[in-house]
Each structure stands twice: as C-alpha cells, then as structure tokens.
N, C-alpha and C positions, 0 to 999 in steps of 0.2 A: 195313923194306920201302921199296920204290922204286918211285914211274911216273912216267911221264911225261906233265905234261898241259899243254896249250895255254893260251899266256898273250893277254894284251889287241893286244899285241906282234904274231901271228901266229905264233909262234916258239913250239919244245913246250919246257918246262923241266923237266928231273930236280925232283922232290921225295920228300926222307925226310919217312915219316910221323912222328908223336908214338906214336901207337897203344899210347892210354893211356886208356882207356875210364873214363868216370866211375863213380863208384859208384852202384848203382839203390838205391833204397828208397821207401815209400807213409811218406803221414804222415796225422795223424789226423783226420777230418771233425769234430771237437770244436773244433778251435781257433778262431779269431775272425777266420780268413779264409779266405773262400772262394775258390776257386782252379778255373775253368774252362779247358780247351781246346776251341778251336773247331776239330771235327775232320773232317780231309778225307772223301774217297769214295773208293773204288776202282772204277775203269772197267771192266769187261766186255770184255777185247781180242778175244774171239771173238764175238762181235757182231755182227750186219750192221748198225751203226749210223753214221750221218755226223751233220753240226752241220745238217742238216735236220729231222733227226729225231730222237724222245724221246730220253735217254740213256739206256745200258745200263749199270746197278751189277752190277759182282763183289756180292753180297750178305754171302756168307761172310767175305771180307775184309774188308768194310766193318766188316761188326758183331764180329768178331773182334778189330779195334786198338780197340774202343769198350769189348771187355769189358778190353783192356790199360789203357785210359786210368782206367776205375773200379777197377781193380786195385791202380793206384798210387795212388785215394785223389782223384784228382781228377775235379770234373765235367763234364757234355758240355754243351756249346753244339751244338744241333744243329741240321743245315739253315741253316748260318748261308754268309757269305762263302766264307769257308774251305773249303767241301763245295761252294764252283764254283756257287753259288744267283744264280742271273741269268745265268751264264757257263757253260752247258752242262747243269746240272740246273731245270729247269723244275719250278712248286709241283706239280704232281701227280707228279713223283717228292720231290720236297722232304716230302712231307706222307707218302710212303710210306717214303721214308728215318725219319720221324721213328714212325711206325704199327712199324715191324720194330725199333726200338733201345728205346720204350717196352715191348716184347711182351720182346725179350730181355733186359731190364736191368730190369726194375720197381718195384729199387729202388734206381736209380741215380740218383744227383742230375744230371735232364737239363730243362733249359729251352731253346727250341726258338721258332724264328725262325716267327714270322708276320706278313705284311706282305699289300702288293696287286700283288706281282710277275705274277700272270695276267693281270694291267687293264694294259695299252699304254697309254704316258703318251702316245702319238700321238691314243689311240681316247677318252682324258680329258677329259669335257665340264665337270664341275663338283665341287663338293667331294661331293655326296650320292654321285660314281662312286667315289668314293675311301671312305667312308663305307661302301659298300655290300661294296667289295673287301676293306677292314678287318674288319667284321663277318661275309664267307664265313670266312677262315683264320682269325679266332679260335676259331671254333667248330668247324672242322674241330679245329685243333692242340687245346685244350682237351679236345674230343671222346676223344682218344688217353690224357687223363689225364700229359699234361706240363703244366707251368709251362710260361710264354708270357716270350721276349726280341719284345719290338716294333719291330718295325724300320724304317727310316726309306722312305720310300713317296716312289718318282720319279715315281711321278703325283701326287702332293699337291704337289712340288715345281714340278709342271709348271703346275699350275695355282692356288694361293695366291699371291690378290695380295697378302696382310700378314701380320703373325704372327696377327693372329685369327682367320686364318682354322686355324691349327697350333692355336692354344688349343680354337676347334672342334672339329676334324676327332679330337684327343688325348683333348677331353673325349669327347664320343662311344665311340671306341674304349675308352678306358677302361672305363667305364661297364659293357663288356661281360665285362670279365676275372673273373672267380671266384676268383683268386686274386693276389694281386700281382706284378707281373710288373717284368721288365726295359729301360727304354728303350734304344733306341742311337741313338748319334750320330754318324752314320759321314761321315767327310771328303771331302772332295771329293777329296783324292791318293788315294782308294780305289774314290771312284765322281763321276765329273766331272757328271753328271745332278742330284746333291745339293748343289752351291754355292749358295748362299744358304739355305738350309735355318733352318728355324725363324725364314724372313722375315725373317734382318738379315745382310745382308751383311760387319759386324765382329763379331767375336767377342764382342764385350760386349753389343750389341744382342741378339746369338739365344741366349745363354745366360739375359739375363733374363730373355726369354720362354718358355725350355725351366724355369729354373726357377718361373718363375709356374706354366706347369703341371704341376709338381710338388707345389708347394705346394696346387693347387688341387685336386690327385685322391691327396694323400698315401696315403692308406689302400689306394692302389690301385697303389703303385708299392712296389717292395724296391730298384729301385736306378737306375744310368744306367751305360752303357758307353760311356766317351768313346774313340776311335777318331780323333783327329785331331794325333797323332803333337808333340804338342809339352805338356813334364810341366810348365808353368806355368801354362796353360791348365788341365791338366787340376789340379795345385793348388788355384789360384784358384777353381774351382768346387767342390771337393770341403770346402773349407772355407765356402760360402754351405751348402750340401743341410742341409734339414730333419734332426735327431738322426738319426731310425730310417730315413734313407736311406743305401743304401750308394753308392762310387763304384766302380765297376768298369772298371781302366784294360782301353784297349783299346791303350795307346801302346808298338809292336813296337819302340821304339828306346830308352825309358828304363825298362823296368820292374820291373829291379832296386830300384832307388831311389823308386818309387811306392810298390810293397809292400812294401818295409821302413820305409814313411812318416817322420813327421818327431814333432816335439813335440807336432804341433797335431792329428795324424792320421795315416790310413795308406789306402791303395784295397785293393781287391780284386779280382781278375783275372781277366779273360774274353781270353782272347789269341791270336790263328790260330798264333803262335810257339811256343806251347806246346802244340802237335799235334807238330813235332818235335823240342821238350825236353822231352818231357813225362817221361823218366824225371829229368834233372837238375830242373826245375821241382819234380818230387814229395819227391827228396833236399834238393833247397833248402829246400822249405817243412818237413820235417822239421825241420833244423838251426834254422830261425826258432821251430818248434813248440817247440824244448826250448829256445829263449833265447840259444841260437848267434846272432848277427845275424852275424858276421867269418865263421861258415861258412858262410850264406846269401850271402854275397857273394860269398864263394870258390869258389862254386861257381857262381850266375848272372852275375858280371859278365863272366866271361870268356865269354860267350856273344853278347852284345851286338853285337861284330863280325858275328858270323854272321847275326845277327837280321838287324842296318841293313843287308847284303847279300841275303837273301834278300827284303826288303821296299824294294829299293830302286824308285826311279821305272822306269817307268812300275807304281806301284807294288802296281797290282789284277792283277797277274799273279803277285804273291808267292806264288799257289798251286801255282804250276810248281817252285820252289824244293825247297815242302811235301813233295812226292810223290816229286820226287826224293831226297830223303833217307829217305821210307817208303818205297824203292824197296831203298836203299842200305841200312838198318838190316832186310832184311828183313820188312816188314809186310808186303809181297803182292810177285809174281811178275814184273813187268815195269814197264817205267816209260810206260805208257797212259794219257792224260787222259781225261777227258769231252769233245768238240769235241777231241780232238786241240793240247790247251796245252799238251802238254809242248814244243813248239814255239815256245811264247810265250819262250822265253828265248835267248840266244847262248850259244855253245860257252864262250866261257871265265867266263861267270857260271856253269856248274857245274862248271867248275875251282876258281874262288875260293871257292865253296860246299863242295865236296867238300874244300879244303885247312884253311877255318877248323872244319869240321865237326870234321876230326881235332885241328884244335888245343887245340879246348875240349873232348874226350872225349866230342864227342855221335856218333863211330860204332861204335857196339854192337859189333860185328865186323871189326875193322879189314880182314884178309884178304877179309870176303866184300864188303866195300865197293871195295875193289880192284879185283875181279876181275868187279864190275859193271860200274864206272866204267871200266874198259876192252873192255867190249862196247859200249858207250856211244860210247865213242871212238873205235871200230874201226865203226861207223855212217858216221859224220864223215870217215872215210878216215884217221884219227890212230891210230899205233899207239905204247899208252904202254906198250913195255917200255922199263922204263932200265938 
C-alpha cells in the first residue's frame, strides 16, 4: 500500500507501508507488575458543545476501549491527563467518567485521579483551600469504590511557600484515603503551572521531600508515578522508596528499559502511551510474564520512536497524537477532541505519527488506517493518492 503524506518540508512524499501488524495477546494480572494505561475519552461530535461549556463524552465509546484495555489484562488510570483532565474535561465530568467505568468494569483494576482541579489556583487563598478541594474529590472518587491516583494540585502549587507546607497539605490528604493509593509527580514539560513542585526547584531537593512524605504516610501510599520524562531520575528514586513501595514509571520516552528494570529493581507502569500500545504493551508484558525479556524488547523498543513523537514538546498536547491513532486503529468514529485538540497538532506530525505507527505494527488495520488518514488529508486540501 501507498499514500501520500505531507512532509516538514511542505512537500507530500509517496510512502510504502510495513503493514505488518503486531501480534495482540493479554497477559496475566498474577505477575509482579502491574501495568496501567492512562486512557483517553471520546468526544460527543454531535453535540452542541464549545470550550465554554461542559464537554460532551461519546459514552459508549469511551467505556467500550476501557472494556478493550481490561481485556488485554491491563489497568485503567482513570480521569487522569490522558482523558484531557484540565484540558476540556472538567472534575464533574471527570468524577462521572470515573462513576460509568467503576459501574461497567467492577472488577477492573481502576484507580482514578483525584485532585483540586474545581479550586482555580487564581481564586487560592491558602493551604486549608487546597485542603478542603483535596478532601471534596477523595470522597467523591472513593465514594464510586475506586482506588484513588492523587494528583498533583496547581493550587497547592500556587500557593506553598516550602516543602512543609507539601508535607502538610500530603499529610492531611492522606490521612483521608481508605485505602492506599497512588502519588503522581507530573512534570512541568506536562503541566508548566507544577514547576517547583514539592517546594524544590532541583530535583534532589523535591524528591527528598516527596520521599519524607512517603516515609511519613507509608501505610497509606502503594506507589508514586513519576512523569518527568528522564529514567535516571526516575532510577535514582526508585531505588531510595521504602520495600513495600512501588515506582510507577510515568516516562513516555524510556519505558522499555524501566519495566524490564535492572539488577537492583524494576518500576511498574502507569503511561498515557500505553492507551495507544496498549495491544503491543499487553503482548510485551506477556513475553516478560513467561521470562522472554529479548521478546519484551522486541516488541516495545520499536515503539519508542513513536512514543518520543507523539509526546513531543509542547508536550501536554500528546493527547491529540492518542486519539488520533484510536481514531486510525478504529476505537470510535471520527477524530473529535474535547475543546476541539485535535487541532492542537500540525499536519505533518500526523504524518510522522501515522508513518512510525506502521512501522512498529501498532496499526491494527493497515487499510482502514489509510483510507482515514486520507479523509484526514483531504480536510487540509492534501490529496494522498500515490
């Protein structure tokens, strides 16, 4: 097969596909890693909705790729980044995304973002606002009978003048979980409102302090998701974490080489990447589950390419990448954002995205992938027959 798509150049180039689809398979929730995708939404295109107003979920589709993702064996991170949380889903649909996938999945392994995304870090007077926005979402999310991911709060950021006041604000929140739950640590390349985070502007400073409060609420934490795209960092911390703490890489650019860890250890994956690998992701971890690590490689490092393109800078818009490829592989019917993101990218980053997609076998259908991606291009005024 042949199209033609627009290169960086301005200029359209012939391209032969590979259209060599990877092999799918689930592997088994017994092993000793657990393995998340943090997974998008699908938009509502008939809608009478704009970025004024609430957003409108496809619901069927939404919950429909959630029963694919526990089909293969892997968990849902829900209401997280990924699912457009701050960037077009607002927490009262966030909390009804997470109310409809606990009702249709109940016994799905799903742990579910709660933070103080309602509380405007503008309208932030002091830590008890933060305090109070903390303990409305846990109790909602909890309420639904999910396990709780805690996510990092840009009104805590906005107004903590030290890390004690994180040690605070951590201990509190904690305090309220009923069951132990997930940190995250999410980077400023992801969300520019969280730089300085956990009160230390170098990495060494806010990791001791995220570890102190770890140490200090052990009982009350299973893990941390680091999200700050560099696997020495995330290393170096995963080798400090108390025993019975897990690391859960959040880094879209190394995570072949995380999860198959090292001598001294290994992480565990929470990843927005692995909403569009998530059939190679679930094959990978099979191959690791039966002691394959050369097939585990074999099969996720050729994907990496795609990752670092899909997530590249300005890189909180990596969710336009997402969709477009559950667009392409068939998960739902048109390629519609929440707020209208599929906009957020240019023409030939989903050329480059649609060309390494084929190259690592992550398009399902190579044909139906095609004959999208040239509706797609015939939008743009591009016509890719070659």
């Amino acid at each position: 097969m042949r199209i033609a798509i627009p290169s960086e150049s301005g200029r359209t180039e012939t391209y032969d596909l590979v259209a060599k689809p990877l092999s799918q398979g689930s592997f088994p929730r017994s092993f000793n890693r657990r393995v998340f995708s943090a997974a998008h939404v699908v938009a509502d295109p008939f809608a009478d909705a704009n970025p004024s107003r609430a957003a409108a979920v496809d619901w069927d589709a939404t919950l429909a790729f959630r029963r694919h993702l526990h089909g293969l064996g892997l968990g849902i991170a829900e209401a997280m980044d990924t699912a457009q949380r701050g960037m077009g889903l607002d927490w009262k649909g966030a909390l009804e995304l997470v109310r409809r996938t606990k009702a249709e999945l109940p016994d799905a392994l799903v742990f579910s973002g709660a933070g103080t995304d309602h509380l405007d870090p503008k309208d932030t007077r002091s830590l008890d606002d933060v305090d109070r926005a903390y303990a409305s979402q846990l109790e909602a999310v909890q309420g639904t009978g999910s396990d709780v991911i805690l996510m990092a709060s840009r009104a805590l950021s906005a107004v903590a003048k030290s890390s004690e006041d994180y040690v605070s604000v951590y201990r509190k929140a904690l305090a309220l979980c009923d069951r132990p739950v997930i940190l995250h640590w999410l980077g400023d390349m992801f969300d520019p409102a969280l730089a300085g985070y956990w009160g230390g502007r170098d990495f060494e400073t806010a990791m001791q302090t995220c570890l102190e409060i770890i140490s200090d609420n052990e009982s009350k934490v299973d893990g941390i998701k680091i999200s700050l795209l560099d696997k020495e960092k995330e290393i170096r911390m995963r080798r400090c974490l108390p025993s019975g703490v897990k690391m859960y890489t959040g880094d879209d650019f190394n995570y072949p080489e995380l999860i198959a860890g090292d001598d001294v250890g290994f992480s565990h994956a929470l990843l927005g990447i692995f909403d569009p690998l998530a059939g190679a992701a679930a094959f990978a971890m099979s191959r690791l589950a039966s002691g394959d690590t050369e097939g585990f490689h074999r099969v996720l490092d050729p994907t990496v390419p795609l990752a670092r393109t899909i997530f590249r800078s300005p890189t909180q818009y990596y969710k336009t990448g997402v969709v477009f490829l559950a667009w392409l592989n068939g998960f739902q019917d048109h390629f519609v954002m929440l707020n209208g993101h599929q906009g957020m990218r240019p023409l030939p980053y989903f050329s480059e995205v649609f060309r390494l997609a084929d190259q690592c076998g992550i398009l399902r259908d190579p044909e139906l992938a095609v004959d999208r991606f040239k509706r797609l291009l015939a939008v743009y005024g591009v016509d890719g027959s070659a």
